[in-house]
Jmol script that loads the backbone (N, CA, C; Angstrom):
load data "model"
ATOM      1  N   UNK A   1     -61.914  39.806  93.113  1.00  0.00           N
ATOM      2  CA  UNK A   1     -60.973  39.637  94.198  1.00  0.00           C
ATOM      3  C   UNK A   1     -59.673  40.357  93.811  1.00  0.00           C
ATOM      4  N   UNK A   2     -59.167  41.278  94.779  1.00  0.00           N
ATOM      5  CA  UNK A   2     -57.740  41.674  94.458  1.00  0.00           C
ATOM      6  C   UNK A   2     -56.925  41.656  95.461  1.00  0.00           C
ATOM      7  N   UNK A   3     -55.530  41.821  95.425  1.00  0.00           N
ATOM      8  CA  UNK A   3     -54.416  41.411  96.347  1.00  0.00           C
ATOM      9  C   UNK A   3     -53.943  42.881  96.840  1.00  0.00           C
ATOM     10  N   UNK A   4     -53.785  43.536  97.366  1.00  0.00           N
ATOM     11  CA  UNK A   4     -53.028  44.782  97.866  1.00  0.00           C
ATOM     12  C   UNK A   4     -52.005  44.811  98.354  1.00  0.00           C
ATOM     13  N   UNK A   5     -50.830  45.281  98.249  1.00  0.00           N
ATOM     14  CA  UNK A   5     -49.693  45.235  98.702  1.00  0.00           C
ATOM     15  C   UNK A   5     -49.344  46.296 100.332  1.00  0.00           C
ATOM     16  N   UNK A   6     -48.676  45.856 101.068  1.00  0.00           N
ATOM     17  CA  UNK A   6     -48.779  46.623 102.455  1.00  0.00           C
ATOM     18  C   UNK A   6     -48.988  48.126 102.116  1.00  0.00           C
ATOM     19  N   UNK A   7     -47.998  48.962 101.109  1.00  0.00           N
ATOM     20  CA  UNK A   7     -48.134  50.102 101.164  1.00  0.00           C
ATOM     21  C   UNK A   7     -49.668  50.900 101.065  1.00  0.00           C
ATOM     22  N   UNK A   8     -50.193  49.667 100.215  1.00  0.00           N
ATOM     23  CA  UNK A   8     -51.825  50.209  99.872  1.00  0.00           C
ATOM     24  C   UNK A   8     -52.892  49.892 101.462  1.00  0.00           C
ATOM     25  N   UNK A   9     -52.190  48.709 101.740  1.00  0.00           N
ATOM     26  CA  UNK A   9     -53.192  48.598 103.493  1.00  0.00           C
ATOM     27  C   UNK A   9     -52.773  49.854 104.360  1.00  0.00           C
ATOM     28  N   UNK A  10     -51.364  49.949 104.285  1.00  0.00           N
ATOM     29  CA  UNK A  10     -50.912  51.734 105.340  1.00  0.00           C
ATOM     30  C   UNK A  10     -52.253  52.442 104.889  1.00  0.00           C
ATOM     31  N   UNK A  11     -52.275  52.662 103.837  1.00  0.00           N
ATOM     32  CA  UNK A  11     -52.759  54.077 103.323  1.00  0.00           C
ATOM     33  C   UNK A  11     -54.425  53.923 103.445  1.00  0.00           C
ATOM     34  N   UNK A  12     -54.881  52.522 103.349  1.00  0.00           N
ATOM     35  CA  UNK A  12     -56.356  52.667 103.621  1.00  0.00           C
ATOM     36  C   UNK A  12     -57.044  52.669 104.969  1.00  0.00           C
ATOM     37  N   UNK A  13     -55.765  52.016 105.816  1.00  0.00           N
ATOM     38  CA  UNK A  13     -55.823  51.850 107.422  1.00  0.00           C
ATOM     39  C   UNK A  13     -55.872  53.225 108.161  1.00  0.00           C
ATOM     40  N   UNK A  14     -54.271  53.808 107.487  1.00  0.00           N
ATOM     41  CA  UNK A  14     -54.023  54.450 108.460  1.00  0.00           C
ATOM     42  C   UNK A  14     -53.149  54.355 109.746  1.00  0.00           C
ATOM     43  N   UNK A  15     -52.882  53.185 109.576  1.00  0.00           N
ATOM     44  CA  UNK A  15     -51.994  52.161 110.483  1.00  0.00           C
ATOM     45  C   UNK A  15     -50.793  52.488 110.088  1.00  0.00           C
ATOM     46  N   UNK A  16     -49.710  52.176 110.771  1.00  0.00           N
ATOM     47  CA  UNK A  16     -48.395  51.875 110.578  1.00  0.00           C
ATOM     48  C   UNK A  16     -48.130  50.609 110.647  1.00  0.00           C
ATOM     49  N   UNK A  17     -46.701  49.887 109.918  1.00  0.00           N
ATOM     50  CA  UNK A  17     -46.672  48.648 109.289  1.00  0.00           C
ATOM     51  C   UNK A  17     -46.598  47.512 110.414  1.00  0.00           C
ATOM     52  N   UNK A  18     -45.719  48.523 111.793  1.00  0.00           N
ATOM     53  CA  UNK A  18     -45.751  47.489 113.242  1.00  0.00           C
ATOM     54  C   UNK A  18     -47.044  47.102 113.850  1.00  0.00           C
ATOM     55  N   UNK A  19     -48.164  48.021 113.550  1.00  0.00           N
ATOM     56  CA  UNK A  19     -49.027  47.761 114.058  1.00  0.00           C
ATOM     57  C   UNK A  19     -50.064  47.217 113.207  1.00  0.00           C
ATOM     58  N   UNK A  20     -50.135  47.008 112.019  1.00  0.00           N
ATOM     59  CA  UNK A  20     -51.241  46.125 111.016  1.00  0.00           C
ATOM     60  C   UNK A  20     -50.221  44.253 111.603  1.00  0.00           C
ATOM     61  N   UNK A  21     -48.854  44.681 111.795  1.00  0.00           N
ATOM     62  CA  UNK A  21     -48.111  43.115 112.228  1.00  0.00           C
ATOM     63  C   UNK A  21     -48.632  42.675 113.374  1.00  0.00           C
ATOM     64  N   UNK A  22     -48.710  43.464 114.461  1.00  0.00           N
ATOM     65  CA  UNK A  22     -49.063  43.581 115.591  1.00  0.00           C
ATOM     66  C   UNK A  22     -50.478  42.747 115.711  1.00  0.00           C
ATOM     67  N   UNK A  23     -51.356  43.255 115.012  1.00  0.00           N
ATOM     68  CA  UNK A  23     -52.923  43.343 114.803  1.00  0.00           C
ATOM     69  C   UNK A  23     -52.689  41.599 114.260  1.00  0.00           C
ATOM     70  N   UNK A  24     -52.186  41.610 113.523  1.00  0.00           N
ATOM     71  CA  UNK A  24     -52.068  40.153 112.612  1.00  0.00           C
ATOM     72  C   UNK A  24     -51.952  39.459 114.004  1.00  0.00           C
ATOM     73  N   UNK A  25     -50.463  39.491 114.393  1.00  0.00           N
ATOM     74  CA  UNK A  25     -49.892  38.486 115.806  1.00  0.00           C
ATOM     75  C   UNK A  25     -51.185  38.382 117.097  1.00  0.00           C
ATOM     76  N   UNK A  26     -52.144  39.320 116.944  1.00  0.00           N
ATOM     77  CA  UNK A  26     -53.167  38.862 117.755  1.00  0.00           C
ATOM     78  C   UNK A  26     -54.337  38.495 117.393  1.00  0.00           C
ATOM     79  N   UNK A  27     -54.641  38.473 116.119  1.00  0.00           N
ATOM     80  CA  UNK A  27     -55.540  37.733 115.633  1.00  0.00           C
ATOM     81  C   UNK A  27     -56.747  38.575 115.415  1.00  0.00           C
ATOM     82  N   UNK A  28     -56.254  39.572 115.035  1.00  0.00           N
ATOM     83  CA  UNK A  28     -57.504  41.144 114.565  1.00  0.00           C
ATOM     84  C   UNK A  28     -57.473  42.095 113.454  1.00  0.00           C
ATOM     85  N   UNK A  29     -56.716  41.465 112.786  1.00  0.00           N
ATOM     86  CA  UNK A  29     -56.551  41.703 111.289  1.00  0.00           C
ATOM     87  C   UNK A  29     -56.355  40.712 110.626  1.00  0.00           C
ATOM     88  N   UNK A  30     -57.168  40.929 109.366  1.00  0.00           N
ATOM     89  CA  UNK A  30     -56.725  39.926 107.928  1.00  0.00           C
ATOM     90  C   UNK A  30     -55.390  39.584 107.878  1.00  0.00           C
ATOM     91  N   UNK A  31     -55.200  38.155 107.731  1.00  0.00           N
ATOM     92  CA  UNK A  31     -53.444  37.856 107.360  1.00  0.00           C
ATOM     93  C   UNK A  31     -53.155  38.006 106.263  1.00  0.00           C
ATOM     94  N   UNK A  32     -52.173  38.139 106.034  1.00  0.00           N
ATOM     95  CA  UNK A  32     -51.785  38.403 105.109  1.00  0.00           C
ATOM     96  C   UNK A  32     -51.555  36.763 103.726  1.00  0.00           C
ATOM     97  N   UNK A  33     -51.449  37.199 102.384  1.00  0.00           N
ATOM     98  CA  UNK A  33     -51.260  35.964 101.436  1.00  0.00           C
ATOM     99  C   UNK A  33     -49.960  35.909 101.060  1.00  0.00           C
ATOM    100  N   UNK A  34     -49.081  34.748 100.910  1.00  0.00           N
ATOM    101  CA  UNK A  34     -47.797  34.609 100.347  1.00  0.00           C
ATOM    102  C   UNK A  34     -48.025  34.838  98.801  1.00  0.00           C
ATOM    103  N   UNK A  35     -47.167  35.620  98.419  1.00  0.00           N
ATOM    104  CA  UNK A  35     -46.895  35.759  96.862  1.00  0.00           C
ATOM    105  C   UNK A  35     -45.787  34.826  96.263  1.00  0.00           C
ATOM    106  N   UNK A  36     -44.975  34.007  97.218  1.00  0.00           N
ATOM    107  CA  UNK A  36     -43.272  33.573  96.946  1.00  0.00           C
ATOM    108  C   UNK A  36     -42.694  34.280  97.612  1.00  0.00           C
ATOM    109  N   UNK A  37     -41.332  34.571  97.452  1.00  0.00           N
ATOM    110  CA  UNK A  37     -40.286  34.759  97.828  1.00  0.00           C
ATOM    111  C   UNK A  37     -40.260  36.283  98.660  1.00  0.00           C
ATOM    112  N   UNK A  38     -40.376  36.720 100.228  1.00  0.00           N
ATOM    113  CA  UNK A  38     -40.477  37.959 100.608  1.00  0.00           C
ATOM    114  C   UNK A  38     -41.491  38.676  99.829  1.00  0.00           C
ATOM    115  N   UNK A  39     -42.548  38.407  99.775  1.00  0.00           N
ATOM    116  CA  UNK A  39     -43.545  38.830  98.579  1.00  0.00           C
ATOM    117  C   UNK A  39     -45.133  38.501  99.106  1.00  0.00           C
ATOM    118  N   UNK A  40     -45.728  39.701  99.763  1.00  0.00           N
ATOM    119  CA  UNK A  40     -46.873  39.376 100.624  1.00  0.00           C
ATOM    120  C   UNK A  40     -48.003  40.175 100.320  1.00  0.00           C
ATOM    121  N   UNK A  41     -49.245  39.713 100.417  1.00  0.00           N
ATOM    122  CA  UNK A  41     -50.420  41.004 100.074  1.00  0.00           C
ATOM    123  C   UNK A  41     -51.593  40.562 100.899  1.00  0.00           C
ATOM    124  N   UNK A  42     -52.435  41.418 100.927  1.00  0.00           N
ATOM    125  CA  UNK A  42     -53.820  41.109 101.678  1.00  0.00           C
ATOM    126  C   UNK A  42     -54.985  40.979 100.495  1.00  0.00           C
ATOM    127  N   UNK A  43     -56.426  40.557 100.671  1.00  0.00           N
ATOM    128  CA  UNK A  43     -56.852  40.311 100.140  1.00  0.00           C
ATOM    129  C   UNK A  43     -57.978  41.610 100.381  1.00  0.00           C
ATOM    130  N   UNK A  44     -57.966  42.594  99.657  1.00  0.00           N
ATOM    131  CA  UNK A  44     -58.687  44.436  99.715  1.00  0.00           C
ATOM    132  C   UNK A  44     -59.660  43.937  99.978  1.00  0.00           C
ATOM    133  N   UNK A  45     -61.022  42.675  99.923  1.00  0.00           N
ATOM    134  CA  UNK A  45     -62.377  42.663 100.671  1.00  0.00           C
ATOM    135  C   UNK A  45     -62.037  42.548 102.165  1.00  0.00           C
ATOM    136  N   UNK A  46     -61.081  41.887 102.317  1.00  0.00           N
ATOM    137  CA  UNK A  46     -60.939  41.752 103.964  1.00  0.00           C
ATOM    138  C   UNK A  46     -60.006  42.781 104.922  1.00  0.00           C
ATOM    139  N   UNK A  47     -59.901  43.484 104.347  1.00  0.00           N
ATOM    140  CA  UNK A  47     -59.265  44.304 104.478  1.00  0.00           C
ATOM    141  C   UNK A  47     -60.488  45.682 104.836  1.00  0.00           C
ATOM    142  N   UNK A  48     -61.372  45.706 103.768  1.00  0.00           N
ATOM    143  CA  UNK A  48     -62.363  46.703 103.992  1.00  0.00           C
ATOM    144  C   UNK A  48     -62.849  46.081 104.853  1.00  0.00           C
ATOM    145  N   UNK A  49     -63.454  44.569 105.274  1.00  0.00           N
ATOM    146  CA  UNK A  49     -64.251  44.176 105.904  1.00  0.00           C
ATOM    147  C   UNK A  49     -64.064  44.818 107.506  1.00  0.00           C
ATOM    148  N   UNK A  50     -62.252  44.606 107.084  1.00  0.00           N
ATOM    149  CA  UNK A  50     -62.321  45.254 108.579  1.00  0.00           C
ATOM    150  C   UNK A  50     -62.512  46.393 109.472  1.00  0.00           C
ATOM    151  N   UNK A  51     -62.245  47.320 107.903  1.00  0.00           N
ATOM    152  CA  UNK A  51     -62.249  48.645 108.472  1.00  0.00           C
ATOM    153  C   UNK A  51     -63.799  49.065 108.835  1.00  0.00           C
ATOM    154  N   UNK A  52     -64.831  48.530 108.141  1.00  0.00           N
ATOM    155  CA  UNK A  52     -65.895  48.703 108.422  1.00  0.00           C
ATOM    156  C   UNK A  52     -66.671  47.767 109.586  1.00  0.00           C
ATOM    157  N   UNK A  53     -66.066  47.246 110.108  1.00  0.00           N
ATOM    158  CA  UNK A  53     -66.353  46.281 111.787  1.00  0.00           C
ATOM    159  C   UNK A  53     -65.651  47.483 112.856  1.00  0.00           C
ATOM    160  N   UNK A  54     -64.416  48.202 112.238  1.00  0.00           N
ATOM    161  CA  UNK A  54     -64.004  49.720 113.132  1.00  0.00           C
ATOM    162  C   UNK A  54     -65.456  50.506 113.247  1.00  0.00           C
ATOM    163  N   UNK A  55     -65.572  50.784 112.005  1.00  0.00           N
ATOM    164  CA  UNK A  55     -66.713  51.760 111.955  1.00  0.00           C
ATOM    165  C   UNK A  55     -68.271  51.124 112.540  1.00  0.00           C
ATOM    166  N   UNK A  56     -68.424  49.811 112.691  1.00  0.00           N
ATOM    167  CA  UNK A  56     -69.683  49.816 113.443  1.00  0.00           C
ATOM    168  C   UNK A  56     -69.506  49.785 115.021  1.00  0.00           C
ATOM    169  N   UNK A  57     -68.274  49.769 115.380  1.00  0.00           N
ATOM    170  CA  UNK A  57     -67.898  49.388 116.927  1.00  0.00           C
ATOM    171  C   UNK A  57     -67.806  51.214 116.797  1.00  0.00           C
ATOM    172  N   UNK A  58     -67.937  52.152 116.611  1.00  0.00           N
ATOM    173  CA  UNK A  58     -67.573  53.227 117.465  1.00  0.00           C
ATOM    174  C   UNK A  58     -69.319  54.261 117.127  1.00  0.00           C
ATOM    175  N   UNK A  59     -70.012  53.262 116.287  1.00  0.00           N
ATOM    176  CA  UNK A  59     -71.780  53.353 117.029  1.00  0.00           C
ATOM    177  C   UNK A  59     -72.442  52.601 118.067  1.00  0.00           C
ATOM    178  N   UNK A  60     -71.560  51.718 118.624  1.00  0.00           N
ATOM    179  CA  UNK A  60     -71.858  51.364 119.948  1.00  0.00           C
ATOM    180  C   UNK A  60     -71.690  52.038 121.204  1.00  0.00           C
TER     181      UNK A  60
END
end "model"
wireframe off; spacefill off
backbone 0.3
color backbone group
């Protein structure tokens, strides 16, 4: 299990940071984990999980 920090979700997404927030506020992306204090990360399996639920929705 590892923690990724936003800059590493930009870069595997492809996303910009309003819109991985965005995605969160509607309930279509992984939330994010508290680290403490202004201090946040995602959890990189769910994170891939998602990108690869992208990739089976555009063989439909």
């Amino acid at each position: 299990m590892r923690l990724i920090k936003l800059k590493e979700v930009i870069q595997k997404t492809s996303l910009g940071r309003s819109t991985i927030y965005e995605f969160m506020i509607k309930g279509t992306f992984p939330k994010q984990v508290s680290l403490g204090a202004k201090s946040v990360a995602w959890l990189e399996s769910e994170v891939d999980d998602w990108i690869m639920e992208r990739l089976g929705e555009r063989d439909i």
